[in-house]
Structures are given as structure tokens and as C-alpha cells.
N, C-alpha and C positions, 0 to 999 in steps of 0.2 A: 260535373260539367253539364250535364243533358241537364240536371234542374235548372241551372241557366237559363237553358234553351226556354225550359217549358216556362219557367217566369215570364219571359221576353215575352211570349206569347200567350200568356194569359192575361196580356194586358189590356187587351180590349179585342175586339171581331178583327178587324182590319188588318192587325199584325200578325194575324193568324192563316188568312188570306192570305198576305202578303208574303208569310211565309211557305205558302203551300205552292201559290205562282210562280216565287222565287229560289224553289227547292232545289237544288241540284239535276233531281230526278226529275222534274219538270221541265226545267230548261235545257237537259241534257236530251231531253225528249224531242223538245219542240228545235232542239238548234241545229239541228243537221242543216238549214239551207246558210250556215254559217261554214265557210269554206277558206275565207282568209282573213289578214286581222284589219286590211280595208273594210271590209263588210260588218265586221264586228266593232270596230270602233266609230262607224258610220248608222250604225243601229238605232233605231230607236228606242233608248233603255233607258234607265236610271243609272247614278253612280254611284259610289260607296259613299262619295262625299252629299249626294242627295239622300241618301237611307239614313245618313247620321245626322242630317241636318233636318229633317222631317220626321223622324222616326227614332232619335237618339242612337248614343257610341254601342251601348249596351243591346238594340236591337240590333244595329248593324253587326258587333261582332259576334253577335249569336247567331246568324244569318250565315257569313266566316265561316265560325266553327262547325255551320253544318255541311256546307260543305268539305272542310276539311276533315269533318269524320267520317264522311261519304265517298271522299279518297282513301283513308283509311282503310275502311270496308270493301272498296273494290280491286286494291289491289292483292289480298290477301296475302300480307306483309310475314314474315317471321316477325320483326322486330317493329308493330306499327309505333306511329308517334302517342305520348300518352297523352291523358285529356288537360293537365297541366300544359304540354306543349305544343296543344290544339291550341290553348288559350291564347297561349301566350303568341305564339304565331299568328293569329286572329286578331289581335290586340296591334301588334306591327304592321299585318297588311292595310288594315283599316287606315292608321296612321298612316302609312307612307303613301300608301297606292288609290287615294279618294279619287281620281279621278279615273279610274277603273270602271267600266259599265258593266252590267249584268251580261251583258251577250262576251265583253272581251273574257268577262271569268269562264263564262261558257266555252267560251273558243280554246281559251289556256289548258282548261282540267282536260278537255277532248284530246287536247297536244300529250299533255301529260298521262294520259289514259294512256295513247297509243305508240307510248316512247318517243317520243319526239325530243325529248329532253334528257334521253338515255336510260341507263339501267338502273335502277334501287338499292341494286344489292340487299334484298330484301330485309330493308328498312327503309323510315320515311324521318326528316330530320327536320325542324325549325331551316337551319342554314341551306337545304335542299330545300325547300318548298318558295323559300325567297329568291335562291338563285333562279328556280322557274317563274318568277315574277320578274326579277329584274332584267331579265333578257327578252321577257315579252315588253315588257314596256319599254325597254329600250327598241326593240323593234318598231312596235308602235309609235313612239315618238320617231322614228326617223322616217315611217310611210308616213307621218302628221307633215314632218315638216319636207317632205317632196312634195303632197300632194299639196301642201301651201303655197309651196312655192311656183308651180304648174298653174294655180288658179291664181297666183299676183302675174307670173308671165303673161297669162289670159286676157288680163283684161287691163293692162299697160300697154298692150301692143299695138305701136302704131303701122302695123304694117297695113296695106289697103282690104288686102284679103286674107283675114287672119282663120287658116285651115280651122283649127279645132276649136276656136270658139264659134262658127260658123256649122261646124260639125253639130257641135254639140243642142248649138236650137235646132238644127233640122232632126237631131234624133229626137229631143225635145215633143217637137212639134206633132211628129208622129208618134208618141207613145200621145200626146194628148187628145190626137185626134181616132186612135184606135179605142178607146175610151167611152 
């Protein structure tokens, strides 16, 4: 499975790059002013379905599976997942979850580091690593569609003096004026 990886990556400078930018350990690094999945799905990132479509399924899920060996490794599992079903887990997330951004993956493994998703029982499973997808992205898709729906109320509003869009240029206004 790691020769995967390094094929992926020996494919040209860029993807090698992009995988050192994109490393777990990088973004794990850099994501601490990620604090909730607004912030994280408001990011400005790539998504799985951009790395597969710029970058092909094979680098994206080798990109996955480094991450998921890098859970692997930090939880220090009795029972970790093997590299067959890193794979194969890697191979479903891709598919199911393209619309996934680098910073939400960010924000999920940080959850999942810090039990947020509960106990292991020291092991890591294909159907646990999805169930912590499916419940972030369920998440996520219900802040998507509040905040959607806050920003259709916004600006349908025929009231004369509409507080928070009114709000929102004058904070507007001031961040572009402290600038």
C-alpha cells in the first residue's frame, strides 16, 4: 500500500508538493484556527472531488490513505486497520464524500483525535471510519443548509430596516476600512 503512495507521487514535482502541503501532518499543523465545521467548510480549500479531477482517483486516494495511516499511527491501536482496508476505505471515502474540503478533513480527524466520536476500543474499522464521515457530513450539510437559508431570508427581505443585512455592511465596511 505505501508503494501506492510513493507511485502517486513520483509522478511528477507537483504531486509531491501537493502531497507534502496536503499531508495530514501539515494541515494538522497549520488547522488549529479551525474551530468549527462553519469555518471549515467556509475555507478556502480544495475538495476531494477537485484532487480527483485535477490530479486523478489514484492520487486522491493516496492522499486518503495517508491520511488514514496517519490515524492509524496516532492512535496506537491494538487492533489498527490493515493496509487492504486503508484502501479500501480510501477508495469509498473518495467516492462518496468529493465534496469534502481539505480543511473539513482537517477539522473531522482533529474530532476524531480528540474523541469526539467516542471510544475505539482499540481498534479502527472500515464501518467506523465512515460512520465518522457520515455524521460530519451530515452535520455539515445541515449548517450548509441554515446558513442558506439565513442568506435567502437576507436578502428577500422586504422589511424597511432589515437588522442583519444592515449589520452585516456596516461590519463589512469596517473590516474594509481598518485595512
Amino acid at each position: 500500500m505505501e508503494n501506492k503512495i510513493i507511485r502517486v507521487a513520483e509522478l511528477n514535482n507537483v504531486k509531491i508538493s501537493l502531497l507534502k502541503v496536503y499531508s495530514p501532518k501539515n494541515c494538522l499543523k497549520h488547522g488549529g484556527k479551525l474551530k468549527t465545521i462553519n469555518q471549515a467548510m467556509n475555507a478556502d480549500a480544495p475538495t476531494l472531488g477537485t484532487f480527483n479531477r485535477e490530479h486523478g482517483k489514484e492520487f486522491t486516494e493516496g492522499l486518503i490513505m495517508a491520511w488514514l495511516m496517519h490515524l492509524n499511527l496516532i492512535l496506537n491501536l491494538k487492533r489498527p486497520m490493515t493496509d487492504e482496508a486503508i484502501e479500501m476505505c480510501a477508495i469509498d471515502i473518495v467516492k462518496e464524500f468529493y465534496a469534502i474540503k481539505i480543511s473539513d478533513l482537517t477539522f473531522l480527524f482533529k474530532r476524531i483525535y480528540s474523541g469526539h466520536y467516542g471510544e475505539f476500543y482499540e481498534s479502527l474499522s472500515i464501518p467506523k471510519i465512515m460512520t465518522f464521515f457520515r455524521e460530519y457530513f451530515d452535520e455539515r450539510c445541515e449548517i450548509a443548509e441554515n446558513e442558506s437559508i439565513s442568506n435567502h431570508n437576507n436578502i428577500i427581505s422586504d422589511q424597511t430596516f432589515n437588522y442583519s443585512k444592515n449589520i452585516k455592511r456596516i461590519i463589512q465596511g469596517q473590516s474594509q476600512r481598518s485595512k
